[in-house]
C-alpha positions in Angstrom: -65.1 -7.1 2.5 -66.9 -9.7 5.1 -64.8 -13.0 5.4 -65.8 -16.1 6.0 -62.9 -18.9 7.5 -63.4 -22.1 5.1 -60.2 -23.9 6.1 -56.4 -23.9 6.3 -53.3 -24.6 4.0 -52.0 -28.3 4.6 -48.4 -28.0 2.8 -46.5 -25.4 0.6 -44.5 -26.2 -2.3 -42.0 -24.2 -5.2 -40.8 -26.2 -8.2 -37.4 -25.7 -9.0 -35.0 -26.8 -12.3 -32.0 -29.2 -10.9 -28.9 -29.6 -11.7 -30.0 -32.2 -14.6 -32.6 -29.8 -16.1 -35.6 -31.9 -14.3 -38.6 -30.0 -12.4 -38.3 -31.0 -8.5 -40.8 -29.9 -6.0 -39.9 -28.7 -3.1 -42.1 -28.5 0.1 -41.6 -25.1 2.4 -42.6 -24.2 5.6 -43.2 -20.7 4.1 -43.4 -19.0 0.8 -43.4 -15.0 0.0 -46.0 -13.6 -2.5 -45.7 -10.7 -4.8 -47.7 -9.9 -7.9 -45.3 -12.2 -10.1 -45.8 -15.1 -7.9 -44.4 -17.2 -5.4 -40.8 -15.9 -5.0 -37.8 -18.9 -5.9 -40.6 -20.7 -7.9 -39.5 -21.8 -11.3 -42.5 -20.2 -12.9 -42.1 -16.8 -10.8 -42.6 -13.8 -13.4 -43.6 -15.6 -16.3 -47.3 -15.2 -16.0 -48.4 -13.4 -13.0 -52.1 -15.0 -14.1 -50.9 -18.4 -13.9 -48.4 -18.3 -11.2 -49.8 -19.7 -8.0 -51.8 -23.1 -8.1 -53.8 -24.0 -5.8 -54.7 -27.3 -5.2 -57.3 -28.9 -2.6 -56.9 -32.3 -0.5 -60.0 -33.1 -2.8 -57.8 -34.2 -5.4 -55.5 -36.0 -3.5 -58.6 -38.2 -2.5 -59.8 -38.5 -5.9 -56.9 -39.6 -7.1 -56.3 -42.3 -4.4 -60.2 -43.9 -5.1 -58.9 -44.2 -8.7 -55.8 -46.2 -7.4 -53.4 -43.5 -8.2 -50.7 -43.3 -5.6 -49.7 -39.3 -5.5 -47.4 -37.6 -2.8 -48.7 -34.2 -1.9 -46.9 -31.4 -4.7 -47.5 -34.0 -7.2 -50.1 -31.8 -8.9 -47.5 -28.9 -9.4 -49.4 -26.8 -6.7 -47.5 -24.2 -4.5 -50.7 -24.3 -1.7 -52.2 -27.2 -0.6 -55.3 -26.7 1.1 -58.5 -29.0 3.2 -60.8 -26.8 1.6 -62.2 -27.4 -2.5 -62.2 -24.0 -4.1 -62.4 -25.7 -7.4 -65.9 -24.1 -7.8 -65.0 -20.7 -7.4 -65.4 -18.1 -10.0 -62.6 -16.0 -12.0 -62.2 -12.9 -9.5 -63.4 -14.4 -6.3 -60.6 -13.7 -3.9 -59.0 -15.9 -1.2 -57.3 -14.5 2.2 -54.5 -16.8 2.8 -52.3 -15.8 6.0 -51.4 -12.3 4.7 -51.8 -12.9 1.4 -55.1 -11.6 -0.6 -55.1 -14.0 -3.9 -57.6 -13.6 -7.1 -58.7 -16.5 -8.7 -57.6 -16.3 -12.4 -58.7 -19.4 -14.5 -59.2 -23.3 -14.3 -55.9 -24.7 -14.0 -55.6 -27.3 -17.4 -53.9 -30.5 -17.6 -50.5 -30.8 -18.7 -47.9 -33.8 -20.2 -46.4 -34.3 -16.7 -49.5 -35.0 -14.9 -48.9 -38.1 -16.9 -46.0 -39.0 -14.8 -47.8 -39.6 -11.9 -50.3 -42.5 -13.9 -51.0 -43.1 -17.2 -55.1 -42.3 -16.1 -53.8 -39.2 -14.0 -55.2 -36.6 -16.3 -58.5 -38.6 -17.3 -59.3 -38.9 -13.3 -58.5 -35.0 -12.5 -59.5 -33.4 -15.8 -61.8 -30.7 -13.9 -59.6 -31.3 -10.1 -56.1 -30.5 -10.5 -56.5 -27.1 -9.3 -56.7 -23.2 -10.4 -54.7 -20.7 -10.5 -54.3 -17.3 -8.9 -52.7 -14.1 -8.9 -51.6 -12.0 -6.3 -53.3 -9.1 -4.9 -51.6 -8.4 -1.7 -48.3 -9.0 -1.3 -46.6 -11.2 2.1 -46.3 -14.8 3.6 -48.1 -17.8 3.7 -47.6 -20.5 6.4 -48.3 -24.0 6.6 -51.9 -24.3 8.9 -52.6 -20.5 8.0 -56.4 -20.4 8.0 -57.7 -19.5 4.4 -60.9 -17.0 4.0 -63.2 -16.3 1.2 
């Protein structure tokens, strides 16, 4: 498999439940991959095909041209990355530090996006993110250098 560097991951994030029930996202220096997710993620081994989003800085710029103020995690993503892989097919794999990702589907809007603006799902209909599943297990770092 040739490789081609196409950026690096900016910030790291798992969602967890609180004490009150209410999703919280959490940045990390780190997070461990395995083939039911990100480990200590709230969604970790409930769909191995939609457990890792990936979202790119892309969004974050879209969504401050449309006047929506968003903090990075905001889109629910665990990696945050400079580089827009939003075009990417279902299959096409990722190298991220020493983790070897597969592209599973389009990530879709959901209620909480909602949250963040009332036009928040409107604006990033087709630039939330997508999701991935894990190929080969290990650790990804904040400014790890991602590879297609």
């Amino acid at each position: 498999m040739s490789t081609e560097h196409v950026g690096k991951i900016l910030q790291l994030f798992i969602s967890i439940k609180d004490t009150d029930g209410q999703t919280k996202t959490i940045e990390q220096d780190e997070i461990t991959l395995d083939q039911q997710g990100v480990i200590d993620d709230k969604f970790y081994a409930k769909d191995p095909m939609r457990s890792i989003l990936i979202s790119s800085l892309d969004s974050y710029t879209l969504a401050k041209a449309n006047n929506l103020d968003m903090p990075f995690g905001s889109l629910g993503e665990n990696i945050l990355m400079d580089f827009n892989p939003y075009s990417f097919d279902v299959g096409d794999q990722l190298k991220v530090g020493e983790v070897l990702l597969e592209i599973t589907q389009n990530c879709t809007l959901c209620k909480g996006l909602s949250k963040v603006g009332t036009k928040a799902p409107k604006v990033l209909k087709h630039h939330r993110g997508i999701f991935a599943k894990t190929v080969t297990s290990g650790n990804v770092k904040t400014a790890d250098k991602v590879y297609i």
